[in-house]
C-alpha positions in Angstrom: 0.0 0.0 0.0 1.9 3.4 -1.0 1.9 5.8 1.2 3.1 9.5 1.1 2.9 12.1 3.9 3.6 15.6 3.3 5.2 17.7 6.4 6.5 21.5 6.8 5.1 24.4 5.3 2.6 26.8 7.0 2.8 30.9 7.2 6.2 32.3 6.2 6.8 35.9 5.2 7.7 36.9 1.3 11.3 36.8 0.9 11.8 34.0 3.3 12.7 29.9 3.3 10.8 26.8 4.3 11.1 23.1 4.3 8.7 20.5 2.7 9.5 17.0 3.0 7.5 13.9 2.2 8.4 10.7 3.2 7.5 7.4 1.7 6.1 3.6 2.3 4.9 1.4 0.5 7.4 1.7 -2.7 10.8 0.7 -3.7 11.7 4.2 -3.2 15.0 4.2 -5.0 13.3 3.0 -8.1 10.7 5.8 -8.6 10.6 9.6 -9.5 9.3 11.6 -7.1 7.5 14.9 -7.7 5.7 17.9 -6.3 3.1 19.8 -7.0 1.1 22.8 -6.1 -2.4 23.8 -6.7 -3.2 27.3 -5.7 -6.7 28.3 -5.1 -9.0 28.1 -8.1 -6.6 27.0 -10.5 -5.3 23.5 -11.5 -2.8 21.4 -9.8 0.8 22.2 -11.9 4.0 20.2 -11.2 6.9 22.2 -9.7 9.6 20.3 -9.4 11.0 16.3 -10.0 14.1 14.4 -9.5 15.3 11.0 -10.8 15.4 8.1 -9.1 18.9 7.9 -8.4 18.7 12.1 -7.8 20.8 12.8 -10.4 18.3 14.6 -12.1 16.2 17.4 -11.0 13.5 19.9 -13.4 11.8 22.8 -12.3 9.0 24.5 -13.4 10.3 28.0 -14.9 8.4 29.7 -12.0 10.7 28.3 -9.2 13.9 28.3 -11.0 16.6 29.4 -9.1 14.8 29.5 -6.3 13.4 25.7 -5.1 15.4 22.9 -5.0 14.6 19.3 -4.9 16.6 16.8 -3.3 16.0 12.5 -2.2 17.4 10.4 0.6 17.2 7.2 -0.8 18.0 5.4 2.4 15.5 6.9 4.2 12.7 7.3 1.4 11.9 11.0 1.6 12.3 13.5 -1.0 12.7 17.0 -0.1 11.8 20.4 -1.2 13.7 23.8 -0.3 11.8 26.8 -0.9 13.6 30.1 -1.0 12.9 33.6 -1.8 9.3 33.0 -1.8 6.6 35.0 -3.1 3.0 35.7 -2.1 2.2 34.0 -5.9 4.0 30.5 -4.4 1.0 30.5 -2.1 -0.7 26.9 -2.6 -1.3 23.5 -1.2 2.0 21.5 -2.0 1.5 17.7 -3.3 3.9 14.9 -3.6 3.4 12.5 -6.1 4.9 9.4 -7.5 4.2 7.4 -10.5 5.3 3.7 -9.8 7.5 2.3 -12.8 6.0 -0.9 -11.9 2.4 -0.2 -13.0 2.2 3.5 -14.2 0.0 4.2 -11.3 0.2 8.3 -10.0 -0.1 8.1 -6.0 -0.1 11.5 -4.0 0.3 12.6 -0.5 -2.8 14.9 1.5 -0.8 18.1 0.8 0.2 20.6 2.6 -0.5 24.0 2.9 2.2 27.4 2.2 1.0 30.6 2.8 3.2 33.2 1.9 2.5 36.8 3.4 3.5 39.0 5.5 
């Protein structure tokens, strides 16, 4: 049974840094790419950022360039999100998703929330 569980975010200021991690069961982690994705209110969920299964390749979303990274701890099945330099516009619920290579299945986490304001 896959599982994905979404922590950090909440309120942070514009200009400032946060955390989101997700952590995962259920999967042979190592073997998947991981993603996240954001859905602000009243618009459609867009992907923001993914990294290879081995983490040795990340993509952004043009929006975040330069200013999110991604990152994966393989032994302890999480995959990471840095946030930096954030803007009210970054302002959305924050998904993690993975799409098993071993049945093309999409699984995502609950989400959590970032506000950005001040």
């Amino acid at each position: 049974q896959v599982h994905l569980v979404e922590s950090g975010g909440g309120l942070v200021q514009p200009g400032g840094s946060t955390q989101l991690s997700c952590a995962a069961s259920g999967i042979t982690f190592g073997r998947n790419v991981m993603s996240w994705y954001r859905q602000a209110p009243g618009k459609e969920r867009d992907l923001v950022a993914a990294i290879s299964s081995t983490g040795g390749i990340a993509n952004y979303a043009d929006s975040v360039k330069g200013r999110f990274t991604i990152s994966r701890d393989n032994a302890k099945n999480t995959v990471n999100l840095q946030m930096n330099s954030l803007k009210p516009e970054d302002t959305a619920v924050y998904y993690c998703k993975v799409r098993l290579a071993s049945d093309g299945m999409n699984y995502w986490g609950k989400g959590t929330l970032v506000t950005v304001s001040s």
